[in-house]
C-alpha positions as CSV (number, residue, x, y, z in Angstrom):
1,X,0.0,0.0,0.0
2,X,1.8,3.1,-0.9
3,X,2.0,5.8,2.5
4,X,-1.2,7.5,1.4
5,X,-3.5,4.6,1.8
6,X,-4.7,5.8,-2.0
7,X,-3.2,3.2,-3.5
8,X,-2.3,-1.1,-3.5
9,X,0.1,-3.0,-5.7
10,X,1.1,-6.5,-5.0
11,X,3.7,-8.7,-6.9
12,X,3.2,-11.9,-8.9
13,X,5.6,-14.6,-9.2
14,X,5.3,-14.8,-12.9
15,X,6.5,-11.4,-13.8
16,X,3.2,-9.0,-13.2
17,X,2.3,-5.9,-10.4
18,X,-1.1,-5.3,-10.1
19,X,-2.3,-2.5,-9.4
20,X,-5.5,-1.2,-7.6
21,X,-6.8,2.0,-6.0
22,X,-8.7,2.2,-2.8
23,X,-11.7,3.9,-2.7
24,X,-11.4,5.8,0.8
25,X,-15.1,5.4,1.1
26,X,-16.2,2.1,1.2
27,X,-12.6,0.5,0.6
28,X,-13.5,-1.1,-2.7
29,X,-10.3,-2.1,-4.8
30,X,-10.3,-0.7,-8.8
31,X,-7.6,-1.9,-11.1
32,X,-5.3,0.9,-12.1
33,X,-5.4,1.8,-15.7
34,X,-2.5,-0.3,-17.5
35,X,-2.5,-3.1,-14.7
36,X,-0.8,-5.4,-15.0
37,X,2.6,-3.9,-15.6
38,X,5.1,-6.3,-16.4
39,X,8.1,-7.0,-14.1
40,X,11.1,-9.6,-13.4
41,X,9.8,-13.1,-13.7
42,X,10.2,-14.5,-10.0
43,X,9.0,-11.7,-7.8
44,X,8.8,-12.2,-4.4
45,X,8.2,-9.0,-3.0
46,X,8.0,-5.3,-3.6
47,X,9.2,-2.0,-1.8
48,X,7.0,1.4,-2.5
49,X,9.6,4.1,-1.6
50,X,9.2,7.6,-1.3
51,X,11.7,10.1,-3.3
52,X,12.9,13.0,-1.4
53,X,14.6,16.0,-3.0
């Protein structure tokens, strides 16, 4: 989940992120547009880091 709570991606282990935003309502999950994105084959995990200046 990235820090804002706006936002969920989780890894696959055959090369996909999916990707989802949270409705801050009722919580309800919507893919994001373009999910999803290919990656690495053999994820098993992810990091969502914040840049600073």
């Amino acid at each position: 989940m990235d820090p804002n709570g706006r936002f969920l991606y989780t890894p696959s282990f055959v090369g996909l992120v999916y990707g989802f935003a949270i409705d801050a309502t009722t919580g309800l999950l919507t893919p994001v547009p373009g999910s999803p994105f290919r990656t690495g084959i053999g994820n098993i995990g992810m990091a969502i880091v914040q840049p600073t200046p």
